[in-house]
C-alpha positions, -999 to +999 in steps of 0.1 A: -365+281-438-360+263-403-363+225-400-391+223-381-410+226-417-415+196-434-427+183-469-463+168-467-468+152-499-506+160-514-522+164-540-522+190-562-535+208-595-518+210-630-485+231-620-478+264-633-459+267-662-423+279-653-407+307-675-374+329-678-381+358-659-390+392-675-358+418-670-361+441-656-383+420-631-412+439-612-405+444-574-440+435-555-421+451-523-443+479-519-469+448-513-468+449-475-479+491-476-506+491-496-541+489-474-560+458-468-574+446-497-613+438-505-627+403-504-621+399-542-582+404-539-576+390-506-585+357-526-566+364-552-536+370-528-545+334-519-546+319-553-507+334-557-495+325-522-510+283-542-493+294-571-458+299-552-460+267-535-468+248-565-436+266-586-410+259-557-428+225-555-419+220-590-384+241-588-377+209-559-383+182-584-365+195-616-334+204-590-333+172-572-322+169-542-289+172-542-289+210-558-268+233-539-277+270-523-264+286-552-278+266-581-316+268-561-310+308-552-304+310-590-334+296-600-353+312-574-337+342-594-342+332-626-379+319-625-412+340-626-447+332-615-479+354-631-500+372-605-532+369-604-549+401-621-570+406-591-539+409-569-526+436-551-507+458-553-527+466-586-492+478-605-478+440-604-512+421-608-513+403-635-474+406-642-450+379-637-426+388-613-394+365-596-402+337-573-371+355-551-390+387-552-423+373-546-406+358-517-390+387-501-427+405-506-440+380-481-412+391-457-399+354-458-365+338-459-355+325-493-354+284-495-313+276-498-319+237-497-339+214-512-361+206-482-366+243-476-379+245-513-403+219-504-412+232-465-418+265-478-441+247-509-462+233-484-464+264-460-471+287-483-501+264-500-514+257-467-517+293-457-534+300-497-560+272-489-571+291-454-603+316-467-597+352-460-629+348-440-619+319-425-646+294-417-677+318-430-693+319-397-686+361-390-693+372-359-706+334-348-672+326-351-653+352-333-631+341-303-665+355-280-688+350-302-721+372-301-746+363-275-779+348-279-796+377-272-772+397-300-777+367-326-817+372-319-811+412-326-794+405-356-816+382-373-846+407-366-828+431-378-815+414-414-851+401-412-867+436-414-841+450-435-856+464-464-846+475-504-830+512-504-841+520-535-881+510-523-883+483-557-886+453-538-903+438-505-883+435-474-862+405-466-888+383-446-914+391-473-892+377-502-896+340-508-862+321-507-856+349-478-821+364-472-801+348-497-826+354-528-832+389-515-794+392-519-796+376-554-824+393-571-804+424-564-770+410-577-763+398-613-747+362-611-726+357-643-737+323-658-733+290-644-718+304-611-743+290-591-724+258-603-699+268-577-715+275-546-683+289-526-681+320-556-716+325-559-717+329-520-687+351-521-702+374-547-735+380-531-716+392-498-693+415-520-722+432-534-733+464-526-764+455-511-748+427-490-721+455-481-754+473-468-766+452-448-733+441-428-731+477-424-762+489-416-761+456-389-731+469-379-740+503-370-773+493-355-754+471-330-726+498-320-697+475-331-665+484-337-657+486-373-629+470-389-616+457-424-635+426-420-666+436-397-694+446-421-691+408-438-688+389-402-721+409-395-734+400-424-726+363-425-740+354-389-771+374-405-773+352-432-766+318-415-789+326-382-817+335-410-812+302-421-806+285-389-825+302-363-831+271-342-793+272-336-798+304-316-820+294-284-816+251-292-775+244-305-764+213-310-733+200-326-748+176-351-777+199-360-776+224-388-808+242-396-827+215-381-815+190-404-801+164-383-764+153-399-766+122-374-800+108-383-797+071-389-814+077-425-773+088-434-758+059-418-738+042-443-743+062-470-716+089-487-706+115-471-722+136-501-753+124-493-755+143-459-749+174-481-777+167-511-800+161-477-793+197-463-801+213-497-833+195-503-844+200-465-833+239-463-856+242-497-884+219-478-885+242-450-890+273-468-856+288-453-840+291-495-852+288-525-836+261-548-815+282-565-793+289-536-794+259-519-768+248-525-753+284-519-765+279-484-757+249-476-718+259-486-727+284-464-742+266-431-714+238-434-681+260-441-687+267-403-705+236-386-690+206-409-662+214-432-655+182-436-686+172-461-670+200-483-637+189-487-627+180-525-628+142-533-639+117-507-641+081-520-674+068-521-660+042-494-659+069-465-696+065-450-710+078-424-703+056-395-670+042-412-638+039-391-623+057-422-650+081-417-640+085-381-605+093-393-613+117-417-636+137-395-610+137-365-584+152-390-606+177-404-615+193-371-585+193-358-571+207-388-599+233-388-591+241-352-557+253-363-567+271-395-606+279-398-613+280-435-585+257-446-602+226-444-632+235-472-607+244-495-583+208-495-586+176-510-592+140-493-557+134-494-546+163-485-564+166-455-553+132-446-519+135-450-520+164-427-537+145-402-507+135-377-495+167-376-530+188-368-535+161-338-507+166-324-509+205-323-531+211-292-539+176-272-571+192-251-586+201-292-576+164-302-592+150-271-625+167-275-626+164-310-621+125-308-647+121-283-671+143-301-663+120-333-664+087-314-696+089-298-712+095-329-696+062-346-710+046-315-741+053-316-736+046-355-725+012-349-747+005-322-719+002-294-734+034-280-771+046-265-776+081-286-783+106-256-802+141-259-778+156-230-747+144-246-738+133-218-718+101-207-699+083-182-662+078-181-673+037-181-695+047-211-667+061-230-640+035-220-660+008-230-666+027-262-627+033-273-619-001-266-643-016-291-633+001-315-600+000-306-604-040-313-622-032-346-596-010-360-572-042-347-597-065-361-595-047-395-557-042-393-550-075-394-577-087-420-556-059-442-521-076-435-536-113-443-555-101-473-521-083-485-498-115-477-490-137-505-499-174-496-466-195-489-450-215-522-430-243-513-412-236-545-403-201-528-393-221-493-373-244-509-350-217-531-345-201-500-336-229-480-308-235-509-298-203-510-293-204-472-269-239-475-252-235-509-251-193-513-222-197-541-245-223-564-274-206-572-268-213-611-272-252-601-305-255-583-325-261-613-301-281-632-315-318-634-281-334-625-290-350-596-298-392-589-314-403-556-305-443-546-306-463-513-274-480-500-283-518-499-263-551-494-259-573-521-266-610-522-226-619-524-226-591-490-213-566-512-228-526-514-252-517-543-275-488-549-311-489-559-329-461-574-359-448-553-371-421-570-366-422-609-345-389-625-326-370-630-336-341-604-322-312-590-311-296-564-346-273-562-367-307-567-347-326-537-354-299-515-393-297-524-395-339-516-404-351-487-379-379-486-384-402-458-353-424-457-325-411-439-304-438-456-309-421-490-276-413-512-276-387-539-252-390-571-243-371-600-222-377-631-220-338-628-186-328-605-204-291-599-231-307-578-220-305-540-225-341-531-206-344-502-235-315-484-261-331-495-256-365-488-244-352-453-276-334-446-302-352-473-336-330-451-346-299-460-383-303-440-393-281-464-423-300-476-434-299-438-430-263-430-449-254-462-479-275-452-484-255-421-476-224-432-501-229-459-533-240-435-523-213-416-525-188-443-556-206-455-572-197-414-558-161-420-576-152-448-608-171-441-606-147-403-602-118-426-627-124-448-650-132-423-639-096-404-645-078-435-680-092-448-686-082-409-673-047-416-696-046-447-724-054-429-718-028-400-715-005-425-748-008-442-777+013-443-794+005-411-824-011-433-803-030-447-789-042-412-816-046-397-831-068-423-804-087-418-798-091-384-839-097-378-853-110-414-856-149-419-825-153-445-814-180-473-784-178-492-780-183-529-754-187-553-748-181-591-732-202-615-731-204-655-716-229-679-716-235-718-732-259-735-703-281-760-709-280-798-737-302-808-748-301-768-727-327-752-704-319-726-704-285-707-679-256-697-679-245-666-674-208-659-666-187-630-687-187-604-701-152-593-683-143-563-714-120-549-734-143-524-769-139-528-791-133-495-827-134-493-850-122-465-883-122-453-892-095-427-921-085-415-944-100-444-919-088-473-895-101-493-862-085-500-828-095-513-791-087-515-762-090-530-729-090-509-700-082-531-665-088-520-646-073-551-672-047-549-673-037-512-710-034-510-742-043-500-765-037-522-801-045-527-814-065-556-844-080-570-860-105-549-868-126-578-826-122-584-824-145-551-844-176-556-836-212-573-838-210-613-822-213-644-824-200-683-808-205-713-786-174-730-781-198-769-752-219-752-750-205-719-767-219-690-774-197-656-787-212-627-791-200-593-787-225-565-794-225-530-762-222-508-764-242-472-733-237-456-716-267-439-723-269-401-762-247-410-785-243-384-820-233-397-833-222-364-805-192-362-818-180-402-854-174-389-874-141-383-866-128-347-877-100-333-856-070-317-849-067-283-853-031-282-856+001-302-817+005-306-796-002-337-784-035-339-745-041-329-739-053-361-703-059-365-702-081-336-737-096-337-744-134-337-765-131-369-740-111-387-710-138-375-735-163-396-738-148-425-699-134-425-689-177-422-716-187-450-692-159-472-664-176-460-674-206-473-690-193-506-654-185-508-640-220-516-604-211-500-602-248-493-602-257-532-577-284-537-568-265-568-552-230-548-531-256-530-518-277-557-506-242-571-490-229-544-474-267-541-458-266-574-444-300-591-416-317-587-402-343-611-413-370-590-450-356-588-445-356-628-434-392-622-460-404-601-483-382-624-501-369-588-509-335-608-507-316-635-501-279-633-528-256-621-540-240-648-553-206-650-586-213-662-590-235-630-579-214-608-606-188-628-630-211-618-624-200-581-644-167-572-617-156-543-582-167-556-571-133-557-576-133-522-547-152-524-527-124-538-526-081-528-557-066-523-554-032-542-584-012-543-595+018-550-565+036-566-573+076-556-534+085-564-530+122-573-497+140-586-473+119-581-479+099-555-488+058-553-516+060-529-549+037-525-574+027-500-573-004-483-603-028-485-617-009-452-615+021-465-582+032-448-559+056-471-523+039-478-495+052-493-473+027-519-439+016-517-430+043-537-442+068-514-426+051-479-399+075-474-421+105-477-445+092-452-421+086-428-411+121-430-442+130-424-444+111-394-417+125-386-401+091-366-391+059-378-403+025-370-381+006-350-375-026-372-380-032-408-413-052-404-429-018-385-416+005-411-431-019-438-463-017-422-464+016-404-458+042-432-486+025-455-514+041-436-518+073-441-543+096-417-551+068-393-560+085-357-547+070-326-565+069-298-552+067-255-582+076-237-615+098-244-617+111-204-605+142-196-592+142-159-584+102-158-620+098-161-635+115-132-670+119-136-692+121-171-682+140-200-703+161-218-701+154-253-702+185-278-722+207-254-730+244-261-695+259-259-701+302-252-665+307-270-654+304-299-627+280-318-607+309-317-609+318-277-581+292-272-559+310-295-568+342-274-558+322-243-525+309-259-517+343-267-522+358-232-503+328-216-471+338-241-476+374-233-475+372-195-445+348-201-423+359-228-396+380-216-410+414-243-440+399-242-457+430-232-442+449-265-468+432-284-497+450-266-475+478-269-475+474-309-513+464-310-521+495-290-503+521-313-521+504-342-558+504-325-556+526-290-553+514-261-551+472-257-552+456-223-553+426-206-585+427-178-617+404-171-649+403-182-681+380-180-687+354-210-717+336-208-723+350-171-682+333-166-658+359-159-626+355-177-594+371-186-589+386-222-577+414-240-597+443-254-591+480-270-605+508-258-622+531-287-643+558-287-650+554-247-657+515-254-640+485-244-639+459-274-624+423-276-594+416-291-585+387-317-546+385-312-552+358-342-563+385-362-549+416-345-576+433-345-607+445-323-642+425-325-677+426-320-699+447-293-685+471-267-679+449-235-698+458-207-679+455-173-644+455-188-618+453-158-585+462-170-556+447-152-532+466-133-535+450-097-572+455-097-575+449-062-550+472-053-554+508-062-587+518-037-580+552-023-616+550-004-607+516+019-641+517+032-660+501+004-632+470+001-629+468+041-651+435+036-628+421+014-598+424+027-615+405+054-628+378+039-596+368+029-576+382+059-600+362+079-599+329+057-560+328+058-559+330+094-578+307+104-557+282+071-528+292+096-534+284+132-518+256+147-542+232+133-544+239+102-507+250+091-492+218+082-524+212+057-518+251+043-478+243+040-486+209+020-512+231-003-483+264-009-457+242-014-471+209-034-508+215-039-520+216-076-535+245-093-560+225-113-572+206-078-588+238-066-631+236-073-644+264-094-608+271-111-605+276-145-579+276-170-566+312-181-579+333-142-563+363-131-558+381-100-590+389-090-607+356-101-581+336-082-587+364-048-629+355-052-615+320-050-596+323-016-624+350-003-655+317-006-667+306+026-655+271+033-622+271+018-600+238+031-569+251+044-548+231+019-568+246-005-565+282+004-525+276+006-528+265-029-546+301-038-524+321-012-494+304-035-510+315-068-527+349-058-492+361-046-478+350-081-506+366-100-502+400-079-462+399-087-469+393-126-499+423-124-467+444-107-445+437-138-473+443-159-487+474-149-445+485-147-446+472-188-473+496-195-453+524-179-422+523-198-441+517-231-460+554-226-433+569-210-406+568-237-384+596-252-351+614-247-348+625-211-368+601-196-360+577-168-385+549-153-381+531-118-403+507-119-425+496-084-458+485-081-477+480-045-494+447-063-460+432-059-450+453-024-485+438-009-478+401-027-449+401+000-460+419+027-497+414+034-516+396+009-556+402+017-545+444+011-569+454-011-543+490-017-520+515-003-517+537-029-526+570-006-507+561+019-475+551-007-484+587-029-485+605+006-451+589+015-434+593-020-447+632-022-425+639+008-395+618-005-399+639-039-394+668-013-366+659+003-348+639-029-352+606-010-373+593-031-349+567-051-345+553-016-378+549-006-385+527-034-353+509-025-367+499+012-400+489-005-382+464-022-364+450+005-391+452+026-408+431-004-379+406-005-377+397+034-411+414+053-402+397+087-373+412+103-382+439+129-372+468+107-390+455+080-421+450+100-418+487+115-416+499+081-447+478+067-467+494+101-458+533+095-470+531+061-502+513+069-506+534+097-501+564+069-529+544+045-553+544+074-547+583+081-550+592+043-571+564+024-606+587+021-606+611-011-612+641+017-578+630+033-561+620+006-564+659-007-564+672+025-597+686+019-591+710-012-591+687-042-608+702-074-614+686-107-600+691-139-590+678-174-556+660-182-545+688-202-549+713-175-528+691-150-495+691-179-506+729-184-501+729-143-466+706-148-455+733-177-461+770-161-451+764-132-425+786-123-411+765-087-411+731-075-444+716-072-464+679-064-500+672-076-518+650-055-541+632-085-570+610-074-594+588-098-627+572-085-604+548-071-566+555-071-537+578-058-512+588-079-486+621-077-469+647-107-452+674-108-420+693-110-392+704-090-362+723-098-327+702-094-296+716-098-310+748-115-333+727-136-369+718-138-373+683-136-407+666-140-423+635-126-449+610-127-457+585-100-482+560-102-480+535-070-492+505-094-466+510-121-432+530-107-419+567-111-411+587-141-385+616-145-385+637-170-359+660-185-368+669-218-397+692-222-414+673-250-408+639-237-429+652-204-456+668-227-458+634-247-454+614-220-479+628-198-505+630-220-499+588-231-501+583-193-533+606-182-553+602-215-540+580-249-521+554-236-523+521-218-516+534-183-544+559-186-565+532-201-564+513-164-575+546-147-610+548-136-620+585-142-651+608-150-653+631-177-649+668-184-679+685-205-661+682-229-652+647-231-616+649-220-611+621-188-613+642-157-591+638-124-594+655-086-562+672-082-546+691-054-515+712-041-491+687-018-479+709+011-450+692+034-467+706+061-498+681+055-476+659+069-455+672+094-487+695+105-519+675+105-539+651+133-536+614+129-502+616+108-467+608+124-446+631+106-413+612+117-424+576+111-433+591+074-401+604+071-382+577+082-396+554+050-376+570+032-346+582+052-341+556+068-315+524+049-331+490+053 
């Protein structure tokens, strides 16, 4: 296992039970051949890949850390997991079977150290938690997912689909719709409705969910795959359910159900989900049955993160910790669709760090998306239809809550900080001076006198403070007199120190540092009874922020036996709140220990007392010190918006009347955290704080570690802290800063850094430094997955085989190329296979083809460079010939120079991330192009049209393979690149040339001079050459002079019969709708040798009979290269090409040709 992997601690299920292993052990190698398995064992593939990582997780912990390769490789060995009995391959499921040969099955390196046990626990658990079908959204999730106008055809059509078997009505007639339709026709074992994810995969398992995917399928002309018939079938279901979604999307929308209404604001996250239920069952679109079934369903694809396993109560809608835990689930999902449903609340937060960090542009939108919607939440925000908002708008936005999130941080650290004991100060002050006597600083040895002059003039001593003390008392004192002597009868008391240095300003430090605590936690009080408030309901905030308020509190005491004297008890710490609004009376009760808000009975909230036998209750009214009535009155809102709660005036009143209610100024806390000397005893200034007293205060535990919420799982010390912000214990530090996967750069940042766990971080929420507004979770016409697609192409045009992994995707599904299409009207580059005479998309994700037959699929292969007809692309090449001549003239040049050399692609209007050749050539063709601009795209066009070169070369070699086969590779995308960029193709003219180098064996040469004439096109022999053959183009470029007039058409195979019985040397002029292109054979040295020249890819020879047959028929008809080729069709189907006889004399004979310039590019050494 590489380092790179590291262990994410989580929470997990009940471990496996570890056993010997069986002898002999089964061998699940055969694993990887069998065929792809159905939706019932790909999940139980899943549940053993969980199983695997939750045995090597507990193989890491009985080993220890320090276990060797050979001791963990013998375990590996020696230990078994069961199979799940729904497995594959079926002869081991069911069957324990060796963790090492489970291993090996998965074609992955066995763990030799104790952090590869763990980094191959967590891999292999987070690829079991991904769903085989991923996030559940089918075809709506593909990397191009289907159109609107394909989503509308496949709802009509699931909508009208009807029972085979004639025993029941036709979906849209059967009430609960698609779902029931599916249900009444499938038998659900008991109680799996329980389980909504099961249920949902056993109705799309049946038969007649099998059915319909197909029939959908089928209907639509998609391609079909392993997995098509249920991503068919699942857009089916959800787009029944959510049809608004079709024409009307929006991110926060599902089924019409608004996840972002202000009704969910401060409420659990769960609540969003029961809301979707009842409202899909409301609006006729289920039945109540499968609500929940649906709702699984619809939110699997819009908003995993209301299914994920275990969030705290705490995280509400609106929450910063809410915030966090969205950010981390979508960026998690981003990565792996389908993982997120299947994790716990810890889990996904411990994951959190990593996920953002994977792709910045994902983290970026994802925050944005997420931070608007706490804005508008929190009332920091205007809520927009569009989405859309300005780069001021959003600034403003992160830094509030930037200084919330600082706000809270800090409350946390004062709320966690113990308050300073001058005991504690003192100890360490005497540790500090006398290190080596620790055992004496509590021994009562110790006298304290002042010097004084006797009445005969002699020295005496009087006793100031009456003893004995010790050393821990002395330094507690606040002893004025400088002139002070301490003695001892005891000879281990260091006399001679102290009476040298009698201060210890301990007594001093300790009273500031304890009003300064005391200011710390009233702030953070204050900050959090603010966060509560933000976090309310926004009833509840607004009845506070606008209702006439009083305050109340509630206190109890017991009545002494025969009912004189009284007991006081502790007061309740929940601060009672009364308003009237509007004509009515509510109340509420704000709990610190609690962490709520919660409404109460207005009656609760008023001035009374009873009588429980002894026990007397009486609520009092509360005015806090410094009240102003005016500010507790009715007002009446500004405007229609949600009130800015945290940071609003009414909310900062209420927040200091609970700081207050609090009592942190209770003589009591600080006569405790003062501790008694023997002179206090002396003086008898105190006694000790008792606990009972300090009982008496509602908030001393503020005073002490806030702990809340303990949500540890496994093994792990975790909590949240009082804003809802997941922490990890000490005992889990070291872990979490392995996760981080950095460490702190002092003591005092470690302490405090690898605590939180999840938290985001934030820089900026404007893409492009802010220039102009951003829209906020606009329709998007790709898919989650269409940035893998694009990360994919970007390694394959830059890895040096790259091009070997279209090679291996096309042997396993035909023919898979790289070319442009439109998306949304957008024309972008992909990759798609060709099948059955239809381009479809590829998922490289995946590996496998997708959806509806493209229409307009442009492979590439220099796609602007293979016309053999130059009168149709004359206006191009002028457009762009035009455009770079006037970026060149005298005027203009030093702008064009600054653009080639310096000027930045992303600059350019109208360019997009992931364009190819013949996007980036429409660029440079637009009227109005700036000359810096068009040096930019003269840069970048020439680039594109080198890589096409290598590309199209790539495809060659991959078809043309086999003993007795040699490949020169050339391409006129890169000759033109160097030599005249606004060509739109030479490929006549280049076939005409190479034909009569094949003739005269010159032909290695001329390839040679078209590569230096590539390299350097402006010496004067170079230029000559570059004008002969563009002279030849012009002479040849017209399919009439291309074959010289006697072309005739035929069928790939009859062009290899042609190659095979001929009996003397012979060239084939081949033309396509709109290419040039040469094969044949000749006889060398008493030999037939055959050939295959394509001027966009290079020249083949072949020596070995079936290596041509093979060959040819990959490059005219199977394979990639014939894939490019734009060609009619025989009668009978086969892809049809103009052919004719090449003659030398239709060179050296024939008008308009210069047989000797033609001759001399290729006999002629550049």
């Amino acid at each position: 296992m590489t380092s790179s992997v590291h262990h994410l601690p989580r929470a997990i299920p009940t471990l496996p039970t570890l056993v010997p292993a069986p002898t002999p052990a089964p061998t699940p190698g055969n694993a990887v051949a069998n065929p792809k398995p159905n939706l019932k064992t790909a999940l139980a593939d899943k549940r053993n890949l969980i199983t695997l990582g939750e045995a090597l997780s507990q193989l890491a912990r009985q080993l220890g850390a320090d276990a060797t390769a050979p001791v963990i490789l013998a375990a590996l060995k020696s230990t078994s997991m069961l199979l799940d009995p729904d497995s594959h391959p079926p002869q081991d499921a069911g069957r324990h079977v060796t963790l090492e040969a489970f291993i090996h099955s998965l074609g992955l390196p066995l763990p030799d150290r104790h952090f590869a046990l763990d980094g191959l626990s967590d891999a292999v658990i987070g690829r079991g938690q991904v769903h085989p079908l991923g996030n559940l959204g089918g075809a709506l999730s593909w990397p191009v997912p289907l159109s609107t106008d394909q989503q509308q055809r496949v709802r009509r059509i699931a909508m009208s689909h009807v029972d085979p078997h004639g025993q029941q009505p036709q979906v849209m007639q059967t009430q609960g719709l698609l779902l029931e339709f599916l249900r009444l026709r499938t038998p659900l074992p008991a109680g799996l409705l329980n389980d909504p994810a099961k249920a949902l995969e056993a109705l799309i398992s049946s038969p007649e969910g099998q059915l319909l995917g197909e029939t959908l399928r089928e209907t639509l002309q998609g391609v079909a795959t392993d997995s098509s018939t249920m991503d068919y079938l699942l857009a089916a279901v959800i787009l029944q359910l959510d049809p608004e979604s079709i024409t009307t999307p929006h991110r926060n929308v599902v089924a019409g159900f608004d996840l972002a209404h202000d009704k969910h604001w401060g409420k659990p996250l769960s609540a969003l989900v029961d809301g979707l239920e009842q409202h899909l069952v409301s609006q006729a679109k289920t039945s109540a049955a499968m609500a929940g079934v649906a709702a699984h369903l619809l939110l699997a694809n819009r908003a995993p993160a209301l299914l994920i396993k275990g969030i705290p109560a705490s995280v509400t809608y609106g929450s910063p910790a809410c915030v966090d835990l969205m950010i981390a689930a979508a960026t998690l999902e981003a990565q792996t669709p389908g993982r997120v449903a299947n994790m716990t609340y810890t889990e996904v937060m411990f994951a959190a760090r990593s996920a953002s960090a994977a792709d910045p542009a994902v983290t970026l939108r994802v925050q944005r998306e997420v931070l608007v919607d706490w804005g508008v939440a929190n009332g920091v925000l205007a809520r927009k239809d569009d989405q859309r908002y300005s780069a001021d708008e959003l600034t403003a936005l992160l830094g509030e809550f930037n200084a919330r999130r600082a706000l809270t941080s800090a409350a946390t650290q004062a709320l966690d900080a113990q308050i300073p004991s001058r005991r504690e100060m003192a100890l360490a002050e005497l540790k500090k001076r006398f290190p080596e006597q620790q055992a004496l600083f509590e021994e009562k040895r110790l006298h304290i006198s002042r010097q004084e002059t006797t009445a005969d003039g002699g020295v005496g001593y009087r006793t100031i403070e009456v003893g004995p003390h010790s050393m821990l008392d002395i330094a507690m004192m606040d002893l004025p007199d400088a002139d002070c002597v301490f003695t001892s009868d005891d000879t281990r008391m260091p006399l001679a120190a102290l009476n040298a240095n009698p201060r210890f300003v301990v007594a001093d430090a300790f009273e500031a540092q304890f009003a300064g605590a005391v200011q710390q936690k009233k702030a953070a009080i204050n900050t959090y009874v603010r966060h509560l408030i933000s976090q309310a309901p926004l009833a509840i905030r607004e009845d506070l922020e606008y209702g006439k308020i009083s305050f109340f509190q509630e206190h109890s005491h017991s009545l002494g036996t025969g009912f004189t004297g009284t007991t006081p008890h502790p007061r309740n710490e929940e601060l009672l709140v009364e308003v009237e609004r509007d004509g009515v009376t509510r109340a509420y009760a704000i709990s610190f220990n609690k962490g709520v808000i919660a409404p109460i009975r207005p009656s609760r909230a008023s001035a009374q007392s009873r009588r429980d036998a002894n026990i007397v209750h009486e609520t009092k009214a509360f005015i806090p010190k410094g009240d102003d009535v005016a500010r507790r009155e009715e007002q009446k809102p500004a405007n229609q918006s949600p009130p800015d709660s945290f940071n609003s005036g009414r909310t900062g009143l209420i927040a200091e009347a609970f700081v207050q209610h609090a009592d942190l100024d209770n003589e009591a806390i600080k006569q405790q955290a003062r501790g008694l000397t023997t002179a206090d005893n002396n003086r008898r200034r105190g006694e000790a704080v008792s606990e009972a007293i300090l009982d008496l205060i509602p908030f001393r535990a503020a005073f002490n570690h806030f702990r809340k919420g303990h949500i540890g799982e496994g093994l792990f010390d975790l909590g949240m802290d009082l804003f809802g912000i997941l922490t990890a214990g000490v005992g889990t530090a070291g872990k979490v800063i392995k996760i981080a996967g950095t460490a702190a750069a002092t003591a005092t940042k470690v302490a405090r850094t690898v605590k939180v766990i999840g938290m985001a971080t934030f820089s900026s929420l404007n893409p492009l430094s802010g220039l102009g507004d951003a829209a906020v979770g606009t329709t998007r016409l790709i898919g989650g997955g269409f940035s893998k697609s694009v990360e994919w192409l970007n390694h394959l045009r830059g890895a040096s085989g790259g091009y070997d992994l279209l090679k291996a995707a096309s042997k396993e599904h035909g023919p898979t190329l790289i070319g442009t299409y439109k998306v949304g009207g957008i024309e972008t580059e992909g990759v798609a296979v060709l099948k059955n005479d239809h381009w479809y998309p590829y998922d490289p994700v995946a590996n496998k083809p997708y959806g509806l037959p493209i229409d307009g699929f442009s492979p590439r292969g220099a796609p602007e460079l293979h016309a053999s007809n130059g009168v149709a692309n004359e206006p191009a090449y002028l457009r762009l010939h035009n455009n770079i001549l006037n970026a060149r003239t005298a005027e203009n040049r030093p702008a064009f120079n600054q653009g080639y050399l310096t000027g930045r692609l992303h600059e350019l209007p109208g360019y997009r991330d992931g364009m190819g050749s013949s996007q980036l050539r429409k660029l440079a063709e637009a009227q109005g192009r700036l000359p810096r601009e068009l040096g930019i795209l003269s840069r970048e066009l020439k680039l594109a049209y080198i890589r096409d070169g290598e590309y199209t070369s790539a495809l060659l070699r991959h078809d043309a393979t086999g003993p007795g086969v040699s490949v020169l590779p050339f391409s006129q995308a890169r000759y033109n690149a160097h030599v005249d960029l606004p060509s739109v193709g030479e490929c006549a003219g280049i076939s005409y040339a190479m034909a009569l180098a094949l003739h005269l064996g010159s032909e290695e040469q001329f390839v040679k001079n078209l590569l230096k004439v590539s390299d350097n096109p402006s010496t004067a022999a170079h230029t000559r050459f570059a004008t002969h053959l563009r002279d030849l183009q012009d002479a040849v470029k017209k399919p009439s002079a291309f074959h010289f007039g006697g072309q005739v058409e035929v069928g790939y195979d009859e062009i290899i019969e042609k190659m095979l019985t001929s009996g003397k040397s012979m060239t084939i002029r081949i033309g396509t709708v709109d290419h040039a292109m040469l094969a044949g054979m000749r006889i060398k040295n008493g030999k037939p040798e055959w050939f295959f020249f394509d001027p966009n890819a290079g020249l083949v020879k072949f020596t070995n009979l079936q290596s041509m047959e093979k060959g040819m028929e990959e490059l005219l008809n199977s394979g990639q290269s014939a894939a490019l080729h734009n060609t009619r069709r025989t009668l009978t189907g086969k892809r049809a090409y103009s052919i004719s006889t090449f003659d030398p004399g239709h060179v050296n004979n024939r008008p308009g040709i210069n047989p000797d310039a033609v001759r001399e590019l290729s006999s002629v050494t550049l």
